[in-house]
Structures are given as C-alpha cells and as structure tokens.
N, C-alpha and C positions, 0 to 999 in steps of 0.2 A: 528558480526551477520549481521550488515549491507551487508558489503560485499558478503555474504555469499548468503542474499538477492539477490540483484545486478546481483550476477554471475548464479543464478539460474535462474531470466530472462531473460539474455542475450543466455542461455542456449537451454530455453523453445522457446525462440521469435524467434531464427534461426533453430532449429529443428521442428518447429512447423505446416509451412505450409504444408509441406508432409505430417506429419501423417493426420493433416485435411484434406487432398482433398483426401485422400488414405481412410479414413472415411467415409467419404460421399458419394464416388464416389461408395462405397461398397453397402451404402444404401439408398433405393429410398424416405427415408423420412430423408434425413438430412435436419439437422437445421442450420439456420445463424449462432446460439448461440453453435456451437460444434466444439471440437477444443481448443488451445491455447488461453490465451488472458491477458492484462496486463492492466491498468487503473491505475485511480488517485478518491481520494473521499475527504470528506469533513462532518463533522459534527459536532456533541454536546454530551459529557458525562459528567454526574451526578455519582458522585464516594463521598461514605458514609463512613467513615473510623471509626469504634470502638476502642475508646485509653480508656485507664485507666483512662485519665482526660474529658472524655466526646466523643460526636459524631463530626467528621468534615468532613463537605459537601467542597468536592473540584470540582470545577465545571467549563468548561470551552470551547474552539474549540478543534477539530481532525484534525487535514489533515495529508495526507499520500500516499502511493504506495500500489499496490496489484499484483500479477499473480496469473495466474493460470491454470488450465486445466479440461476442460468439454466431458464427454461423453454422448451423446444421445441418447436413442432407443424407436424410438412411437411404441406401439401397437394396434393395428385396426387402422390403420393411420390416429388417429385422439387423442387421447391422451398417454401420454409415462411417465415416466421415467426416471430419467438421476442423475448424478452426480458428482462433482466436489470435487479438492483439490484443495487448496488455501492458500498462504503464503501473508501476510502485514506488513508493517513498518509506524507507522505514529508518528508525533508530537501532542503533547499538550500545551497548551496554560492553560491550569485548574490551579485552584488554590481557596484556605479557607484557613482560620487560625484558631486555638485553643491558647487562651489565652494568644493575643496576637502575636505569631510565625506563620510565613508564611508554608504553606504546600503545595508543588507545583506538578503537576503529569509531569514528564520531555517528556518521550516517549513512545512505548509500541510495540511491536511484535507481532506474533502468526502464525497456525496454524490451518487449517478448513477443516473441511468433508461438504460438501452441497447437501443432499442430495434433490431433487424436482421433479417438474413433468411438462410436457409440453402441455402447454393447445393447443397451436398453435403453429407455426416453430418462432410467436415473444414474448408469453408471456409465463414465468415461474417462480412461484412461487419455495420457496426451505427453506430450512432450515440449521440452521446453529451449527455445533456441534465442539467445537474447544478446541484447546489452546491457553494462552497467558499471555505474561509476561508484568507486566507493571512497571516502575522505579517511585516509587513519594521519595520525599526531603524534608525534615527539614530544622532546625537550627542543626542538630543533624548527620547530611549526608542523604546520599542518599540507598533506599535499593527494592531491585527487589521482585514482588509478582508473584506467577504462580496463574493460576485460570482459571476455566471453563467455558467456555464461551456458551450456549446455546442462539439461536434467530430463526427470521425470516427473509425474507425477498421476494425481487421480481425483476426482470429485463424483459425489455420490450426493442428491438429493435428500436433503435430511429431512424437510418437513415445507411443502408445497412449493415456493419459488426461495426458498433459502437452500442454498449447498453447502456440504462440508467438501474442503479436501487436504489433502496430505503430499509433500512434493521432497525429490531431491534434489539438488541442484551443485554441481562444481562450478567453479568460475576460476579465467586463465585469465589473470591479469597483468599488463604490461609494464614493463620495467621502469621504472623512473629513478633517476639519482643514486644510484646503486643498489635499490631495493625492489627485490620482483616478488609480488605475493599471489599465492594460490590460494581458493577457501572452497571447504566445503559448509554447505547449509543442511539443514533440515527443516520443514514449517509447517502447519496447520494454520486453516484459514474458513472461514467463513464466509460467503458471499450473499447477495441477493441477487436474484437474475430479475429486471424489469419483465 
C-alpha cells in the first residue's frame, strides 16, 4: 500500500501543474489552494479499544504523508464551494497496556472526501468524510481495523502556494476478534498546492 501511495503522488505531482494553471487560468476567481498538492503533518491520537478483559486507552504521536487534489468554484465572487480527495500514510508512536501486555498502534492509511467552502482565495474551512485502516499489536500479533473516519478541519495560506492547516477527526472502527476501537485524532500539517 505504501508503494501504492508513493506512486500515486509521484503521479498527481508531475501531472498536476497543467491541470492547475489550465483551471484557473479558466476561472477568474481561482484560488491559491486549487489544484494538486502533497504535505507532511504531525499530531496526537487517543484510540479506546473495547476487549473482553476491559477498556485500553492507546495513546500517542501521528506523523505521516498526504496528497491530494482540490477543486474550487466561488460564487458571487466572494464565497464558494470546493472539494477534495485525499490519500495518507502515517506512523504511530501510541501505545497502553491491559493487564499487564503492551498494546501498540503500528501505522495507519486511508482515504478522504473534503468537502468545504471558501471564505477568501486563503481561508477554507472543510470537512472530512473518509476511510481508514489502522494496524495495532499485541502479544498476540498484529491485526488491521477498517473504520470511518468523520472530522473537521481548516487551511489557511501561510506564505504563497504553501498552506498550514489544523484538523479533527473521530474514527468508528469495526470490530474484529473481540476488539472494537474508537480514536480520536488531532493534526497540523503543512501542504504545497502545485
């Protein structure tokens, strides 16, 4: 999957410039923020895992990769519209124990729709409707949870085609082997828009 990753923004990152300036150049209210774009982020998730022998808080850092691709359209040229898909890879650092046994969250993937809206050509708010798979481990091995991810979040322009933003995010993750865990995230991230 990494790979898979990888190749997809090597994909987006060389094809990308055209279709953005072939976008914008289309419309008189293009945005900095439309267009291709790839970043790095960094955060915190709180993951609750319901086992048979009790509740285990695994908790810990995020950091990771992102792309993705954004389309924008204001209307009355003054607020708009817009939306994105977006693919991530990041590590974990988390970890709790139950009775004793280390519980660790190894890595985690997914998958995003964002849809938001453009206040300005730098600020836009959005939300975040996704997938995502995330690996946590035992003493017992290792085993992969799918789960829906629902958030918020915001990106702001920081300095010409570079953006900051800032995101929450819950994820309802599906049961397996007697373990169902929920996480909340928090993240900061950094992009560049082609």
């Amino acid at each position: 999957m990494t790979r898979f990753l990888l190749a997809t923004a090597a994909v987006v990152a060389l094809s990308a410039p055209a279709m953005a300036d072939s976008y914008n150049n289309n419309s008189p209210f293009g945005s900095a923020l439309t267009g291709a774009y790839v970043g790095a982020m960094g955060g915190y998730s709180w993951s609750e895992l319901d086992t048979a022998a009790g509740d285990v808080d695994v908790d810990g850092a995020d950091y990771g990769v992102f792309v993705g691709y954004k389309l924008d359209q204001y209307l009355q040229n003054s607020i708009g519209i817009n939306g994105a898909i977006e693919a991530h890879y990041a590590w974990s650092s988390a970890d709790g124990d139950i009775a004793g046994a280390d519980v660790e969250k190894d890595d985690e993937w997914g998958v995003s729709f964002r849809p938001g809206l453009s206040i300005s050509e730098s600020i836009n708010p959005y939300g975040i409707l996704g997938y995502k798979r995330a690996e946590f481990e035992t003493a017992a091995g290792s085993e992969d949870y799918d789960g829906f991810e629902l958030g918020i979040g915001t990106e702001l322009v920081a300095y010409g085609d570079f953006g900051i933003r800032a995101e929450y995010a819950h994820t309802f993750y599906g049961e397996e082997d007697g373990v169902d865990p929920d996480e909340d995230t928090l993240r900061l991230g950094v992009a560049y828009h082609f």
